[in-house]
N, C-alpha and C positions, 0 to 999 in steps of 0.2 A: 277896251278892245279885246276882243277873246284871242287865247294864246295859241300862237299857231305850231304845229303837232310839226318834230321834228322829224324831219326826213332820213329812212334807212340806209344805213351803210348800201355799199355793193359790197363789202365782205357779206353781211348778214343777209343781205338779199341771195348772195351765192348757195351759203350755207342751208338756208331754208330749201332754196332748189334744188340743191345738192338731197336731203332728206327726204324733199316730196318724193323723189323720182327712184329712191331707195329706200323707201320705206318697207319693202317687201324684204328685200335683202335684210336689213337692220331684224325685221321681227325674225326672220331665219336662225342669223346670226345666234341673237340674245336665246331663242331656243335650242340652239345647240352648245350655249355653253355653258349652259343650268343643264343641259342632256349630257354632257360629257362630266360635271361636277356627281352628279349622282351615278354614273358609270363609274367613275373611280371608286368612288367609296361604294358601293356594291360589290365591286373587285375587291377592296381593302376587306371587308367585311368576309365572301367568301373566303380569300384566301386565308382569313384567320381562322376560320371553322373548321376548313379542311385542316390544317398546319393543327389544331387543338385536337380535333377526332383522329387525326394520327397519332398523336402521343400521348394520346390520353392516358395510357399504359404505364407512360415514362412517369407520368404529371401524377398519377395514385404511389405511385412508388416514392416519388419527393414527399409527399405528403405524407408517407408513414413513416418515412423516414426519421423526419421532421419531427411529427410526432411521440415516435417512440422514446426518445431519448428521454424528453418530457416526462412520460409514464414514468420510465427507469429511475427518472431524478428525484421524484418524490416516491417511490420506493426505495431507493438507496439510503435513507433519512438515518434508518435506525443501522447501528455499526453490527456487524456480522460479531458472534462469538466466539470466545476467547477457542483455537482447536489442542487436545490431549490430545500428541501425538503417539504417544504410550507411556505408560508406568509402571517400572518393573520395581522386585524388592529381590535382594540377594543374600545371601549371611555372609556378614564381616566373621565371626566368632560361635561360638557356641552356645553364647547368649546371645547375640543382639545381630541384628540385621538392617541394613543401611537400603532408602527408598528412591530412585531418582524417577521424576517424569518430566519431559519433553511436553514443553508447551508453545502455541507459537499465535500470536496476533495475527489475522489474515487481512486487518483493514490497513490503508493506506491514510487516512487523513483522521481517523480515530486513535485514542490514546485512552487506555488503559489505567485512570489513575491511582485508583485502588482496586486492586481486587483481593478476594476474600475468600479462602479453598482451604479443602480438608481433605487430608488422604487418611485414608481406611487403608490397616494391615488386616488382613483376616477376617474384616468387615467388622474389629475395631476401631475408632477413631486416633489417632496418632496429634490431635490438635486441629488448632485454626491457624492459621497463617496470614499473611499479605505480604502481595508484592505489587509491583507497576508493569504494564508492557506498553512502551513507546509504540507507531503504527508499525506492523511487520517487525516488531524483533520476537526473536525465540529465546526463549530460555530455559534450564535444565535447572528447575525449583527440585532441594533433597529433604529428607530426614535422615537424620545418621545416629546408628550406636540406637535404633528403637529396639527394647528386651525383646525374644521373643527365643522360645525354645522348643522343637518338635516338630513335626509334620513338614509342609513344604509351602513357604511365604507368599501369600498373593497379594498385590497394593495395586488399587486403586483411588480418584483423585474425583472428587466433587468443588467443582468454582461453585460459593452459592451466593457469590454478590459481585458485582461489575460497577463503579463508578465512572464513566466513559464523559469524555471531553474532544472534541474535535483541535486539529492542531493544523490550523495551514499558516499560512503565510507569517508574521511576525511570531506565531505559538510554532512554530519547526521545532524540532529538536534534534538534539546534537546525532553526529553519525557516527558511530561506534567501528574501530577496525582494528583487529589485532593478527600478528601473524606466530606461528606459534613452534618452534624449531628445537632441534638437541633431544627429540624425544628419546628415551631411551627405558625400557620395561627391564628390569635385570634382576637377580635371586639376591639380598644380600646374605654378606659373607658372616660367619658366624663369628670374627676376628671381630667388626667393626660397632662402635660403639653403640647403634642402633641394632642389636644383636636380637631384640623381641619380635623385630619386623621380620618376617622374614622374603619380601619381594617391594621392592620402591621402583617408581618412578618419577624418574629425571625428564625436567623439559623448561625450555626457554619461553616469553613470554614477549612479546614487543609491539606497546600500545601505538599504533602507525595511525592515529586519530589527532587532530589538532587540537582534541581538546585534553585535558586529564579527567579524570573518575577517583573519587574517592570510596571507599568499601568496596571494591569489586569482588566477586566470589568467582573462583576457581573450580571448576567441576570439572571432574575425569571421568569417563568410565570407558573401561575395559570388554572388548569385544570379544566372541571367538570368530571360525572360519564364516559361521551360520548367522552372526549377528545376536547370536543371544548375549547378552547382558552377565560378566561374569565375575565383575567389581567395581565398586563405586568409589570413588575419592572427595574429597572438598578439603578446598583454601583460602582463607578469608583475608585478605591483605588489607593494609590501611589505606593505601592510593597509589595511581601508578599516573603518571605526568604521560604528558603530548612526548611520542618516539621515545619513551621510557624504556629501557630491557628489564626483565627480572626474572632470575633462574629461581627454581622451586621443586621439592623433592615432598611426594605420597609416597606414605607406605602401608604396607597392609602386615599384618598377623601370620598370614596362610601363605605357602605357598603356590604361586601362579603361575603359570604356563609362561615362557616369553615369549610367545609366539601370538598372545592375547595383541589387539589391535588399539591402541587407545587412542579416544576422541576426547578433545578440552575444548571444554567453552568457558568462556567468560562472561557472569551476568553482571551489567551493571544499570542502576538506577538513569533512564534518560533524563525523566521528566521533574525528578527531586532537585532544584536550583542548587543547593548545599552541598550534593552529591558529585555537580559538576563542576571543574576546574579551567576557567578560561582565560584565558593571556591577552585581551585587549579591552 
């Protein structure tokens, strides 16, 4: 006996009538909200074109910005050289004449491990030398007691090797601070034992660094009103510890104006391990 077809809801019977008789409205509907989906994003879409053609201006300027530093960072690769701030020569005596030049590292994360320089008196050589410069320190490299007899002394200074090493972060090296007091330029007296010299200077010396230095060298020299260079000194110490004091007297042969201005620095080795004295 064939299966007889089961009879429709009256929900579903509603439902279909409900559709026949909206089916105008329904296909309206569905087209206006596939028409309002592409209206937004059309709006979305302008409004970012406008919003980008407005700042375009802004948006080229991030971008070189951006850029540049890039450029800078592989040019910065190689470390700037070592700068001679000047180099003067002076006569200690009537033979011999003493040389100082002011040099100074201008990098920040380069270190100076050896360098290699020769100063010329007279556009004679005076030697080779080496020293170190930690990033940015200066130091006042001399020759002292070089013969020289006649005319009038010119020294100049040729670096003609650099060994460079970059030092950030666990390679740092130590900070150097001294303060320097008691200075005192004065004739001496012809009474006192040092009776050859005839002008010394007295001055105090206080390592305010937490680390100590072992060999530091002592460099003076003597200014007038104009800045010209009108005596050299040097002191070579064994070691001066973390907040160490140490009084110390140059003397010179000639007499000196006391009205001469004197500046002291202290060179000391950063980057020589051996050189530095630390407490933990």
């Amino acid at each position: 006996m064939p299966e007889q077809p089961q009879p429709i809801s009256e929900k579903k019977l509603r439902m279909g009538y409900w559709i026949a008789t909206h089916r105008q409205l329904i296909h309206t509907s569905y087209r206006l909200f596939w028409g309002l989906i592409a209206a937004i994003s059309i709006g979305i879409f302008l409004f970012n074109a406008v919003n980008w053609a407005a700042h375009i201006q802004q948006t080229n300027q991030i971008w070189e910005t951006i850029s540049t530093p890039i450029y800078n960072l592989g040019a910065r690769q190689n470390p700037k050289s070592l700068i001679p701030i000047r180099t003067e020569a002076v006569v200690y005596n009537d033979t011999s004449v003493d040389i100082v030049s002011d040099i100074r590292n201008p990098n920040t994360i380069w270190s100076a491990q050896d360098v290699e320089y020769e100063i010329f008196l007279n556009g004679s050589s005076t030697g080779v030398d080496h020293t170190t410069f930690a990033p940015e320190q200066e130091k006042m490299v001399t020759k002292m007691r070089i013969p020289f007899t006649g005319g009038t002394p010119t020294a100049r200074i040729e670096i003609t090797h650099v060994e460079w090493k970059k030092t950030v972060g666990d390679d740092a090296v130590p900070q150097a601070a001294w303060n320097v007091t008691n200075t005192a330029l004065r004739t001496v007296q012809s009474t006192e034992k040092d009776a050859l010299f005839q002008t010394s200077l007295q001055f105090t010396i206080q390592n305010e660094s937490v680390y100590g230095f072992r060999e530091p060298e002592v460099v003076a020299i003597l200014t007038d009103e104009e800045g010209r260079i009108q005596a050299i000194g040097r002191a070579s110490l064994t070691q001066i510890d973390s907040l160490q004091t140490i009084d110390r007297t140059m003397y010179w042969e000639h007499r000196l104006p006391t009205t001469l201005q004197p500046k002291i620095v202290v060179n000391v080795d950063l980057l020589t391990e051996d050189r530095i004295i630390r407490h933990w």
